[in-house]
C-alpha positions as CSV (number, residue, x, y, z in Angstrom):
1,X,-142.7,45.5,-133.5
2,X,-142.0,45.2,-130.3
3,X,-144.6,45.7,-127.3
4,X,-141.7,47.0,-125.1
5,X,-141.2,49.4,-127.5
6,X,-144.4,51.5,-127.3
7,X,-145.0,53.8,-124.3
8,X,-148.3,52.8,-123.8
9,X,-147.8,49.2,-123.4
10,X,-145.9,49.9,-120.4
11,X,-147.4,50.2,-116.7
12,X,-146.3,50.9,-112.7
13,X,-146.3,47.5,-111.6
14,X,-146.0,45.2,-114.7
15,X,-143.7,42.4,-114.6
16,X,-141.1,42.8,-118.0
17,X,-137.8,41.8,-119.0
18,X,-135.7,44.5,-120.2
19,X,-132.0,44.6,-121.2
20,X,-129.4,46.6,-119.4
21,X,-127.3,48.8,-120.8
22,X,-124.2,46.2,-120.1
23,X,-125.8,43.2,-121.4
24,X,-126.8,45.2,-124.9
25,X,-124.0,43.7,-126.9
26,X,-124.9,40.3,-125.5
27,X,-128.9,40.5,-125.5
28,X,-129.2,39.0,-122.0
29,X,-133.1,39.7,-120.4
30,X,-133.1,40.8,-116.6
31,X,-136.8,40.1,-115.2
32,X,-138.1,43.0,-113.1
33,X,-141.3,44.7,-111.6
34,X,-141.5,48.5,-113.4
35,X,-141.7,51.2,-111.0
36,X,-140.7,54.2,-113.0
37,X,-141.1,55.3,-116.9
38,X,-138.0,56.7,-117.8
39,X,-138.5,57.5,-121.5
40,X,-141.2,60.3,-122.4
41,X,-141.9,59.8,-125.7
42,X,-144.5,57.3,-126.7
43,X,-142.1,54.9,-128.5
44,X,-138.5,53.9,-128.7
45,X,-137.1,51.5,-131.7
46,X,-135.0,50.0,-129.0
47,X,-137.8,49.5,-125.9
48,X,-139.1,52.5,-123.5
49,X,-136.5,53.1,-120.9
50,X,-137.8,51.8,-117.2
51,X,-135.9,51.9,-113.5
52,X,-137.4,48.5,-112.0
53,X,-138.2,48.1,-108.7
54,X,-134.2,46.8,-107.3
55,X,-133.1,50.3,-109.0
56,X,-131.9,48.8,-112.4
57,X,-132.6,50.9,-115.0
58,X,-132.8,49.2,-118.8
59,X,-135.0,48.8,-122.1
60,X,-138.3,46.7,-122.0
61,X,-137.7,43.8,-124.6
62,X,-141.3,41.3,-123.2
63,X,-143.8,41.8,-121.2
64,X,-144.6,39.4,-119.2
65,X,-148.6,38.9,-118.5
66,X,-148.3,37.2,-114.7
67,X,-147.5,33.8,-115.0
């Protein structure tokens, strides 16, 4: 499963790549700081919804642990 995909995986601050609602036919990853949760349930098949920090707004698909 995906981490992205569970609620509590997902933290303020983390550094993830998440896909945007454009690129969802094409799979492409756009690499962003999370500053808001969008998606209140505690999972999603598909990733939780998050706004990053820029203002784009997409599905986690990695987590990315600071390198």
């Amino acid at each position: 499963m995906n981490p992205g995909s569970a609620r509590k995986n997902i933290k303020i601050g983390l550094d993830v790549g998440i896909v945007l609602k454009q690129d969802q036919k094409n799979g492409k990853i756009t690499r962003g700081i999370v500053k808001r949760i969008l998606t209140n349930s505690s999972s999603h098949p598909h990733g939780i919804k998050v706004q990053l920090e820029d203002g784009r707004v997409g599905r986690v698909k990695e987590i990315h642990s600071g390198e």
